[in-house]
ChimeraX commands (.cxc) that place a marker at each C-alpha (Angstrom):
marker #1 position 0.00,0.00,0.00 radius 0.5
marker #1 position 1.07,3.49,-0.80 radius 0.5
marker #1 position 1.42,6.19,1.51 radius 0.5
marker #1 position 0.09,9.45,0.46 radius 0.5
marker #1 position 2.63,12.15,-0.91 radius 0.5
marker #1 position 2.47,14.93,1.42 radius 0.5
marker #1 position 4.27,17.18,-0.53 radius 0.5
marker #1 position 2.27,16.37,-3.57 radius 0.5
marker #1 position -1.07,17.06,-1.71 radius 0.5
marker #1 position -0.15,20.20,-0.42 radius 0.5
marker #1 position 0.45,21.34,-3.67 radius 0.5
marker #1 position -2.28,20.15,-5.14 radius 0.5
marker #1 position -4.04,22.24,-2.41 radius 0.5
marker #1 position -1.79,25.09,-3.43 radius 0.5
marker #1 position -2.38,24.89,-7.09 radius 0.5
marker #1 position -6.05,24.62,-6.60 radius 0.5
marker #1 position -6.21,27.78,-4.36 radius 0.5
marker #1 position -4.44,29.53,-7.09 radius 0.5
marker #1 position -6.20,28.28,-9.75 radius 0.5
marker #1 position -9.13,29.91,-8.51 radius 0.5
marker #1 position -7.83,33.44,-8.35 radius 0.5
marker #1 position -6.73,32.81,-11.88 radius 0.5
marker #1 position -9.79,31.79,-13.00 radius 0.5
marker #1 position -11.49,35.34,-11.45 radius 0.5
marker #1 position -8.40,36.87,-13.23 radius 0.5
marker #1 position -9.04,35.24,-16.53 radius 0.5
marker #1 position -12.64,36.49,-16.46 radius 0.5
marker #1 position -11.45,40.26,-15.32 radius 0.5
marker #1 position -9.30,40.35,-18.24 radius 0.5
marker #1 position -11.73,39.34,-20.74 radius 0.5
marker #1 position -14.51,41.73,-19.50 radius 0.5
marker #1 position -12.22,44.17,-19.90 radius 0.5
marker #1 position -11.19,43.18,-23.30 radius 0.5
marker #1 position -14.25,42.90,-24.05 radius 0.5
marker #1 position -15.14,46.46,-23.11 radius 0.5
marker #1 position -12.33,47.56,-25.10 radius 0.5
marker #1 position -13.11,46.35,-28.05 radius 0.5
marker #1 position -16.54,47.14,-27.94 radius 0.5
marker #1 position -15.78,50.75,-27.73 radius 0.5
marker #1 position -13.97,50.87,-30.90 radius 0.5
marker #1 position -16.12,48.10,-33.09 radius 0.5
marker #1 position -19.42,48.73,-31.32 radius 0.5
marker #1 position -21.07,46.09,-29.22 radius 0.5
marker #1 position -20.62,42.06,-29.49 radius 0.5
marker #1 position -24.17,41.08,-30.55 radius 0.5
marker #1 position -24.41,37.67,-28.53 radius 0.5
marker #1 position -21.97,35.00,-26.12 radius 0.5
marker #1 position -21.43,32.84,-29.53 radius 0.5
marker #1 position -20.56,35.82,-31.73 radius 0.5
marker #1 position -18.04,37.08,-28.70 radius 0.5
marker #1 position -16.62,33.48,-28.27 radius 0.5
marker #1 position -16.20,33.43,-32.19 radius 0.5
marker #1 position -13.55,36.72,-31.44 radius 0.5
marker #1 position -11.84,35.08,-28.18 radius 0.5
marker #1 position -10.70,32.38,-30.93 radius 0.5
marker #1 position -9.68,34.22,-34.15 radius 0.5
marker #1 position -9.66,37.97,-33.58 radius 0.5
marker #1 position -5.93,39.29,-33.09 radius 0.5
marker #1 position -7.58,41.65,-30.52 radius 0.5
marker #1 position -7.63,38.70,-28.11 radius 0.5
marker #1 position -4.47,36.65,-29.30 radius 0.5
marker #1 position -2.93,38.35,-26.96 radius 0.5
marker #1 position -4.87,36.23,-23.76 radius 0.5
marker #1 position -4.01,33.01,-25.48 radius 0.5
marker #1 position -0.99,32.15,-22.92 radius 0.5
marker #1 position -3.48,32.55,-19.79 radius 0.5
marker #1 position -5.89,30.11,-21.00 radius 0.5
marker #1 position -3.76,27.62,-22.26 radius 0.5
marker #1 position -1.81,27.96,-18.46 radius 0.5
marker #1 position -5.38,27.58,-17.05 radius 0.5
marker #1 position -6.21,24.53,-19.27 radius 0.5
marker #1 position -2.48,23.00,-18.25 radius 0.5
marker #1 position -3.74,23.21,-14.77 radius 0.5
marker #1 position -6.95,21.44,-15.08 radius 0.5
marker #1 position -5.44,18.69,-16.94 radius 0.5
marker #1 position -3.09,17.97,-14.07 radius 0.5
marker #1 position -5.58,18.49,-11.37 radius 0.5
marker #1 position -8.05,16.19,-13.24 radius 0.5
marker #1 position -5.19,13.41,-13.96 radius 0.5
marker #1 position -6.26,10.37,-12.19 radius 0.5
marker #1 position -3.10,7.96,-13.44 radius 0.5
marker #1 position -0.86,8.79,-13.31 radius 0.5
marker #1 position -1.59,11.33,-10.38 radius 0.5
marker #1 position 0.74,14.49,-11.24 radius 0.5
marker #1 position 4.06,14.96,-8.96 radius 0.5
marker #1 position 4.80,17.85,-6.64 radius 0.5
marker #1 position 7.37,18.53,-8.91 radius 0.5
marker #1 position 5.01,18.88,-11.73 radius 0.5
marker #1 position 2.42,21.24,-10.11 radius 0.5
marker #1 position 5.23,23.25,-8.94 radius 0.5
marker #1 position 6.22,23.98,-12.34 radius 0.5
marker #1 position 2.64,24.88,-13.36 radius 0.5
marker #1 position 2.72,27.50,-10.23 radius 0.5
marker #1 position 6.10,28.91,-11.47 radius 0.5
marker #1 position 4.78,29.46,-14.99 radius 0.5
marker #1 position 2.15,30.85,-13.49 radius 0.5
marker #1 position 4.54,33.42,-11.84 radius 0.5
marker #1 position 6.51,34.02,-14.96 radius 0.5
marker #1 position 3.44,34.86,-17.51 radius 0.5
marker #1 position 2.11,36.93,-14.69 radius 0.5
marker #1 position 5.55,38.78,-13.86 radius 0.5
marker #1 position 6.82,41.46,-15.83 radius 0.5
marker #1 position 9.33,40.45,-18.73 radius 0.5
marker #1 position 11.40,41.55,-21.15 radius 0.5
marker #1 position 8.96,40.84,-24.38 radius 0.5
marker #1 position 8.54,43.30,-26.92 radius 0.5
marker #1 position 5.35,42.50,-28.12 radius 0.5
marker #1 position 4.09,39.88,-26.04 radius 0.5
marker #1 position 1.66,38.77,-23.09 radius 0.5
marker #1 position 3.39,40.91,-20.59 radius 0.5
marker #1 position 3.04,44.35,-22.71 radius 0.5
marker #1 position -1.16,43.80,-23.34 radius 0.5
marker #1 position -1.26,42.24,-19.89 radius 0.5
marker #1 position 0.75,45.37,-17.54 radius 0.5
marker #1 position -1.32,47.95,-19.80 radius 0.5
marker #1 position -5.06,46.33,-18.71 radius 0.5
marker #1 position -3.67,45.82,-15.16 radius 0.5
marker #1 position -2.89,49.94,-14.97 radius 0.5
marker #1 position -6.23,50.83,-17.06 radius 0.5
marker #1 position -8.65,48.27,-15.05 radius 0.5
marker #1 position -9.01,48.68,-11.21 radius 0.5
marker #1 position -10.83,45.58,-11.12 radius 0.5
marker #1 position -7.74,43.38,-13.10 radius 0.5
marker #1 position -5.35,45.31,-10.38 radius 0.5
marker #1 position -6.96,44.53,-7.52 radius 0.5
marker #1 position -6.70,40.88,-8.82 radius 0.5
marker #1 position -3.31,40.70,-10.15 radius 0.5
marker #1 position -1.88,42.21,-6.93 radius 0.5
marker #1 position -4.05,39.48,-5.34 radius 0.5
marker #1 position -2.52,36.74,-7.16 radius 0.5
marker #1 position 1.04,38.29,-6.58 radius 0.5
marker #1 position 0.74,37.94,-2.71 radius 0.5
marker #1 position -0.67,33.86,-3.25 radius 0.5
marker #1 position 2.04,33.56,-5.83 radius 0.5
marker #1 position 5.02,34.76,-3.22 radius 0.5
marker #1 position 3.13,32.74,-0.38 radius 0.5
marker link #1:1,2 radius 0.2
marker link #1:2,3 radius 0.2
marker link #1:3,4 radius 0.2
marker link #1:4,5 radius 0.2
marker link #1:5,6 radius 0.2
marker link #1:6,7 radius 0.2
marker link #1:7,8 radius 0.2
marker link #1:8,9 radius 0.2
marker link #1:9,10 radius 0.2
marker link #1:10,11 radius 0.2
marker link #1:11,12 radius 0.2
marker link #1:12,13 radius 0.2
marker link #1:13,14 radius 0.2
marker link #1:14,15 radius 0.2
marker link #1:15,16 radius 0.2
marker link #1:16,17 radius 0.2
marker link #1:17,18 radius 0.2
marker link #1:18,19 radius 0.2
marker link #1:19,20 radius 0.2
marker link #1:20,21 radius 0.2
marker link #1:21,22 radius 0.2
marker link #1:22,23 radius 0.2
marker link #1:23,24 radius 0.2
marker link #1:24,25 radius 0.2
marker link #1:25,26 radius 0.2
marker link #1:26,27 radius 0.2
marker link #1:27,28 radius 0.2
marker link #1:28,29 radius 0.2
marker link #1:29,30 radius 0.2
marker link #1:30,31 radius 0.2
marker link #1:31,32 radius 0.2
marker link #1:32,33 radius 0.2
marker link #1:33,34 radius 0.2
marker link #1:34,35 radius 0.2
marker link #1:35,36 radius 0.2
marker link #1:36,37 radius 0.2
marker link #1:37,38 radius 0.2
marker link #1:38,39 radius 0.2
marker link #1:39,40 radius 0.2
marker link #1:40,41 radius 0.2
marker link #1:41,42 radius 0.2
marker link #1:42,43 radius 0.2
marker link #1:43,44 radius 0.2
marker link #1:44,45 radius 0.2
marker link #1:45,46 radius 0.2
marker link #1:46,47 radius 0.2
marker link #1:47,48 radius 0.2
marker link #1:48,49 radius 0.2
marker link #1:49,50 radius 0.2
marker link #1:50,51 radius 0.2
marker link #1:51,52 radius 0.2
marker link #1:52,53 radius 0.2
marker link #1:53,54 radius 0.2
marker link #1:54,55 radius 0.2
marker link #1:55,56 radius 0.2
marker link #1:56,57 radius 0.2
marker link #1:57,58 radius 0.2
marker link #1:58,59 radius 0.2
marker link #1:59,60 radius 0.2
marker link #1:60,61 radius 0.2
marker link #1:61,62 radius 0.2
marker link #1:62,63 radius 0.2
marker link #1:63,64 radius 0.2
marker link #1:64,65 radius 0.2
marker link #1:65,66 radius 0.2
marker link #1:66,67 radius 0.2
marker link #1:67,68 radius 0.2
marker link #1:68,69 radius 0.2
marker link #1:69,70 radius 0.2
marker link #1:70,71 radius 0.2
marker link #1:71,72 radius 0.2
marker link #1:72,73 radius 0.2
marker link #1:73,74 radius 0.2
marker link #1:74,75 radius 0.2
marker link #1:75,76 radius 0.2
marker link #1:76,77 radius 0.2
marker link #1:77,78 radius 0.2
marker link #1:78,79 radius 0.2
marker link #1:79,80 radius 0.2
marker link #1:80,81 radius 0.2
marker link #1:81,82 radius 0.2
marker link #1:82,83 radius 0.2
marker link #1:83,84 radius 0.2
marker link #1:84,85 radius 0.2
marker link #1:85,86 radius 0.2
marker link #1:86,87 radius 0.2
marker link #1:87,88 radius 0.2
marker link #1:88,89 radius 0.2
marker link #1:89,90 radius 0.2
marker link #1:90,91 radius 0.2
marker link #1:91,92 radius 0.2
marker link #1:92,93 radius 0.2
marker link #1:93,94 radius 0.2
marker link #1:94,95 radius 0.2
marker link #1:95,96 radius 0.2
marker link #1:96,97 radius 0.2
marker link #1:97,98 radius 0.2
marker link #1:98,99 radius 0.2
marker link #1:99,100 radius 0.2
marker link #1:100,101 radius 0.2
marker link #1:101,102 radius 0.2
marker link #1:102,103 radius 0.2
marker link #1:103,104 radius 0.2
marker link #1:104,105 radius 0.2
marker link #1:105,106 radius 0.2
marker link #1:106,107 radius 0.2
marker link #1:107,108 radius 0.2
marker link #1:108,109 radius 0.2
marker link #1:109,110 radius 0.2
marker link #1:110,111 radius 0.2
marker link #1:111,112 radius 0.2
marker link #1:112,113 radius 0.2
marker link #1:113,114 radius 0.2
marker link #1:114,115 radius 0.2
marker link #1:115,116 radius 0.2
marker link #1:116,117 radius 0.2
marker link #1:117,118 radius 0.2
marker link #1:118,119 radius 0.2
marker link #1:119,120 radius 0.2
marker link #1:120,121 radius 0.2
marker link #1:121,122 radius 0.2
marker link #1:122,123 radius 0.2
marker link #1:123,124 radius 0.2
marker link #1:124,125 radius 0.2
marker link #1:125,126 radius 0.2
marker link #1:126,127 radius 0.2
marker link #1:127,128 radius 0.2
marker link #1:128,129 radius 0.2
marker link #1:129,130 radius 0.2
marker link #1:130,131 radius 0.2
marker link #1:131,132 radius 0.2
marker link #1:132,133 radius 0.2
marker link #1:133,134 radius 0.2
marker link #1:134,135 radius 0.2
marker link #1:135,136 radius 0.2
view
């Protein structure tokens, strides 16, 4: 019989936690981008016509690395065999810390990302929420 891994559950636990604020982060951002891209090309008409933009528009591109981090974390935290390692969800929370941290891209996530965090009080109040959970 195996013994539980410890070290795996409590980061499971962590991961979880995290992947919640994420999730409220995720949403934040696209409300926001949503917003913004209403105000220049006039309003999305209906949920299928905005989820059509979230998947080819290049005004939403952009939140492509989020959502594939999110998806990366449901996969492991839905893995039943075989069950993901500390290790790996560790590496999921530092990626996590890296998209969300600022970097030296030109043109990537970071610029869009820093830009809606200063424009948004709503995405700030978030972001500095998952910075303290991050450094925790």
């Amino acid at each position: 019989m195996e013994l539980p891994d410890r070290g795996a559950d409590q980061a499971r636990q962590r991961l979880t936690e995290l992947r919640q604020t994420l999730l409220t982060l995720h949403k934040a951002l696209l409300d926001s981008e949503r917003t913004a891209y209403e105000i220049v090309h006039g309003p999305i008409t209906s949920p299928g016509a905005f989820l059509q933009l979230l998947i080819h528009d290049p005004w939403f591109a952009w939140l492509q690395p989020i959502t594939t981090l999110i998806v990366q974390v449901d996969e492991t935290l839905a893995a039943k065999k075989p069950p993901a390692s500390a290790r790996d969800m560790e590496q999921l929370i530092t990626d996590m810390r890296a998209l969300l941290s600022p970097s030296r891209e030109i043109d990537g996530f970071w610029k869009r990302y820093s830009s809606v965090v200063e424009r948004d009080p709503a995405v700030t109040i978030l972001h500095e929420q998952i910075e303290r959970e991050l450094a925790g």
